[in-house]
C-alpha positions in Angstrom: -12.8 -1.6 -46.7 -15.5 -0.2 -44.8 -14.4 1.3 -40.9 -15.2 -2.3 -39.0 -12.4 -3.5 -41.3 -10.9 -6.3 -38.8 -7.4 -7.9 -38.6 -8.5 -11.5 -39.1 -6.1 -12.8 -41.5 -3.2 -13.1 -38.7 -2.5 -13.2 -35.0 -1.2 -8.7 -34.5 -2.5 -5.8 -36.1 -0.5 -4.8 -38.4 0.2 -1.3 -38.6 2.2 0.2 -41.6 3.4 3.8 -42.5 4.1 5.4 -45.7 5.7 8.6 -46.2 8.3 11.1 -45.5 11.0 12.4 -42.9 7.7 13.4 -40.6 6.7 9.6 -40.7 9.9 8.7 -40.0 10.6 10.6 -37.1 12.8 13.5 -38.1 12.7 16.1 -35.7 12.3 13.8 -32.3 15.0 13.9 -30.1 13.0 11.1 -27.8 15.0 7.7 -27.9 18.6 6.3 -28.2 19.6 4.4 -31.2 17.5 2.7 -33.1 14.4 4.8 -31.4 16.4 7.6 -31.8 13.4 8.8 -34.8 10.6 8.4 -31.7 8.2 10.6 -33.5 4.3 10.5 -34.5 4.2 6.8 -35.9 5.7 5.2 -33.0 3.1 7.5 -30.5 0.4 6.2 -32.8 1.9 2.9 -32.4 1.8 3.3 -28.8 -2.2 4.1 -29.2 -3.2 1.3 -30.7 -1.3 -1.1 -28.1 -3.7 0.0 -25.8 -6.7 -1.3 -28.0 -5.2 -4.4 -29.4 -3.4 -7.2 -27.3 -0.5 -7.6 -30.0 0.5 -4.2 -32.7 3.5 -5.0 -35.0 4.5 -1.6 -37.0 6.5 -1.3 -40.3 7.7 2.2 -40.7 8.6 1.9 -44.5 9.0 6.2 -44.5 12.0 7.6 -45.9 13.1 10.9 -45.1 13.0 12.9 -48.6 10.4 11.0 -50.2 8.5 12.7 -52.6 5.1 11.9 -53.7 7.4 10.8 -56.5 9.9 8.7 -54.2 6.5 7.1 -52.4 5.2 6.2 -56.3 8.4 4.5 -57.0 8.4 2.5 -53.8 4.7 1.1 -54.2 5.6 0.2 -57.9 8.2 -1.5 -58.0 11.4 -0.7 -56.0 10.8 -2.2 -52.2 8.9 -5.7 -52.4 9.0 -5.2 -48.3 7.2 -2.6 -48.3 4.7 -3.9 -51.1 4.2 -7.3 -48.5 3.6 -4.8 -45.7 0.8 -2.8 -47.5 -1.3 -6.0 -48.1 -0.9 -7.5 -44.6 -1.7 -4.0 -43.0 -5.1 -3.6 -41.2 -4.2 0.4 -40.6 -1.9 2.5 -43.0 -0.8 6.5 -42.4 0.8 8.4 -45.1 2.4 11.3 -44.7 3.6 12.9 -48.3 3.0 16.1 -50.2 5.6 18.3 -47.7 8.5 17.0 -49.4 8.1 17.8 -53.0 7.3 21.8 -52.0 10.7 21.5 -49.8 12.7 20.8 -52.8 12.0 24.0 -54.3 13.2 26.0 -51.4 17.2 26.1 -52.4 16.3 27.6 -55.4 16.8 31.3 -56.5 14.1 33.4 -55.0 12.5 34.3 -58.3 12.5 30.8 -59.2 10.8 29.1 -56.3 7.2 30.1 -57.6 7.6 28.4 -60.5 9.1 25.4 -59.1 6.5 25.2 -55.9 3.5 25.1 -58.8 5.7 22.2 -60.8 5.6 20.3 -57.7 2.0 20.5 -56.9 1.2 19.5 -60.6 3.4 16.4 -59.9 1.8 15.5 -56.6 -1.7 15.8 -58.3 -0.7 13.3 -61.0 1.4 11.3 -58.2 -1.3 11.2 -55.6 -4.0 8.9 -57.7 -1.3 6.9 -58.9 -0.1 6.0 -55.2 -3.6 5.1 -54.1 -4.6 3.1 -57.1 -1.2 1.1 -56.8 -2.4 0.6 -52.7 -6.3 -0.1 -53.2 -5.9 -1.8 -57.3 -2.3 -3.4 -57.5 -1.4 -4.3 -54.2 -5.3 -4.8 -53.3 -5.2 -3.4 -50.0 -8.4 -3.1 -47.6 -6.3 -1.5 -45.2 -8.1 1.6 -43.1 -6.0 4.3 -44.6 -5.1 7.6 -42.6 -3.8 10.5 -44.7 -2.5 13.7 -43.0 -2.4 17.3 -44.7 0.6 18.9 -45.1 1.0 21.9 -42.7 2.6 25.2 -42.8 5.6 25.2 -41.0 6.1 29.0 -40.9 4.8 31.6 -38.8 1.3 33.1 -40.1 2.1 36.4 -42.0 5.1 36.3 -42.6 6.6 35.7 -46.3 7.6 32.1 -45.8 4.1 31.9 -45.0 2.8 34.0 -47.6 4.5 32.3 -50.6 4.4 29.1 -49.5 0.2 28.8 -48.1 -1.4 28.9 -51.7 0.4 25.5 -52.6 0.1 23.6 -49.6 -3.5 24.1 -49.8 -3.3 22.8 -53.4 -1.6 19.8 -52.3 -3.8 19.7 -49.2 -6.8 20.0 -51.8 -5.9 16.8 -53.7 -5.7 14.6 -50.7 -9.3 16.0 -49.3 -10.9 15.6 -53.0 -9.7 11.7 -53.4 -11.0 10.9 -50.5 -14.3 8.8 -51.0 -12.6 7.6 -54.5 -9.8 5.7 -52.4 -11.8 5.3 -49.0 -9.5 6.6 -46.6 -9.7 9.4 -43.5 -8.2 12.7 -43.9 -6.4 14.2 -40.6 -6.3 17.7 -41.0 -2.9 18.1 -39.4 -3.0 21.6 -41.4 -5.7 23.5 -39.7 -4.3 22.2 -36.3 -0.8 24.1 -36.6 -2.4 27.3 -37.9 -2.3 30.2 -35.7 -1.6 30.6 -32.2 -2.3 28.8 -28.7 -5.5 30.4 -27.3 -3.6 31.4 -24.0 -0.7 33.1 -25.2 0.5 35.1 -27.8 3.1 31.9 -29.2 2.4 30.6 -32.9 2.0 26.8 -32.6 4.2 26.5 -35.2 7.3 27.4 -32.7 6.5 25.0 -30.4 5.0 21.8 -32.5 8.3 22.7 -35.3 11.5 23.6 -35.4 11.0 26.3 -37.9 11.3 29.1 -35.1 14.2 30.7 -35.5 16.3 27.5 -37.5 13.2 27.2 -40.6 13.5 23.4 -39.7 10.1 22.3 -40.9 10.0 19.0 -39.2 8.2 18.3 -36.1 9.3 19.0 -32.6 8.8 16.1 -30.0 5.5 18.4 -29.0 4.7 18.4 -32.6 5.0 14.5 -33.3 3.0 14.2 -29.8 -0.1 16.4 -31.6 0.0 14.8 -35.0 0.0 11.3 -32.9 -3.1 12.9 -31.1 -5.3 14.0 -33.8 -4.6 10.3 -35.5 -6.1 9.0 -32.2 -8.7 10.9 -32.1 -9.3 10.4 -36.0 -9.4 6.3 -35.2 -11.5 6.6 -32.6 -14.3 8.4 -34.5 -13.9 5.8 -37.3 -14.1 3.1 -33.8 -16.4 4.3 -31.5 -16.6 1.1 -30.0 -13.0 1.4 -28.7 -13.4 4.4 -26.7 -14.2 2.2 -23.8 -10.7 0.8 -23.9 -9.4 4.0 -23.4 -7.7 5.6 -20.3 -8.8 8.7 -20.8 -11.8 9.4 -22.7 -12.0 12.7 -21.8 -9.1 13.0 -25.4 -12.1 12.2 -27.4 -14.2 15.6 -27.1 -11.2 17.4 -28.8 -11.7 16.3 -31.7 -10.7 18.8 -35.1 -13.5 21.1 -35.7 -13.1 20.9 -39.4 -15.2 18.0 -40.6 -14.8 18.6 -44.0 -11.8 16.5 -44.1 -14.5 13.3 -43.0 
């Protein structure tokens, strides 16, 4: 599964993603009907049909999945999506945000409690999803996994009380890395803080959470994560960069390689 994995065993690349509402699209506006969820999947979709001369996507995201919800899937539950897995040359996962939002209805002085429940279930979960991806379904798929980022603006206590466990969560998918072979995208880092020209928190303009504390991507948002998947690929793909329009994408790439 190394990063010249190629698509030999059939005619497209097959493309399949894994996750939650972000993966699915929640949050775009882009589209009518069925492409009314036009969000980072179908941008990265978009990507790759500029490298390859046929792309076929399965977007097998649900919006609420939990790391538990994803477990369940890959077990047991959706044959499709099991089928789609092993065919897949590229997989993105987006999963971890999902089980922190469930603690939010919760009474104030129980949501501590409850976010620290849910990142002890995504640490058990998380292993458990990639061994049922590389061991089970035998996958050699290039796997993309992006961190789960902060939704709410830095400083304030949204932020505050929910930062410590995203990073927990965020710490899992970095450590199991090299175990499960697969590329971080540090989608995290990215949405921290504010645009360098202006004093606006990228969080406001890449989420909803500004003033509605709608976590999900805006269509700007969907655009970046898209972006820093591409520019992710083409590091793994260096050889593709010279199918690329504009090349001049690849020098800003994320300056925390730790996620490598």
């Amino acid at each position: 599964m190394s990063d010249s994995h190629k698509h030999h065993h059939h005619d497209c690349f097959q493309y399949t993603a894994l996750g939650n509402s972000i993966a699915f699209g929640v949050g775009a506006s882009f589209g009518v009907g069925a492409l009314k969820n036009y969000g980072y999947v179908n941008y990265f979709r978009d990507f790759l049909a500029t490298l390859f001369p046929c792309v076929n996507l399965i977007n097998s995201a649900q919006p609420g999945f939990s790391s538990s919800d994803l477990l369940q899937q890959l077990q047991h539950n959706d044959p499709v999506t099991r089928q789609a897995v092993k065919k897949a040359d590229l997989i993105t996962i987006s999963i971890g945000g999902g089980d922190l939002l469930d603690c939010l209805p919760k009474p104030r002085t129980e949501i501590p409690a409850c976010l620290s429940n849910a990142v002890a279930a995504f640490a058990q979960n998380w292993p458990l999803i990639m061994k049922e991806i590389r061991k089970s379904i035998q996958s050699n798929a290039e796997i993309l996994v992006m961190t789960v980022y902060n939704p709410f603006i830095g400083g304030t206590p949204f932020f505050m009380l929910a930062e410590p466990f995203i990073q927990e969560i965020n710490d899992v998918i970095i450590a199991n890395r090299f175990t499960f072979h697969y590329k971080v995208v540090d989608v995290h880092a990215d949405f921290l803080g504010q645009f360098t020209n202006t004093t606006q928190p990228k969080v406001c303009i890449w989420t909803h959470s500004c003033p509605s504390l709608d976590p999900h991507p805006t269509d700007a948002g969907h655009l970046e994560i898209a972006r820093l998947h591409e520019l992710k690929y083409l590091k793994n793909h260096p050889d593709k960069l010279h199918l690329v329009d504009d090349d001049d994408q690849c020098s800003d790439d994320s300056s925390n390689e730790s996620s490598d």
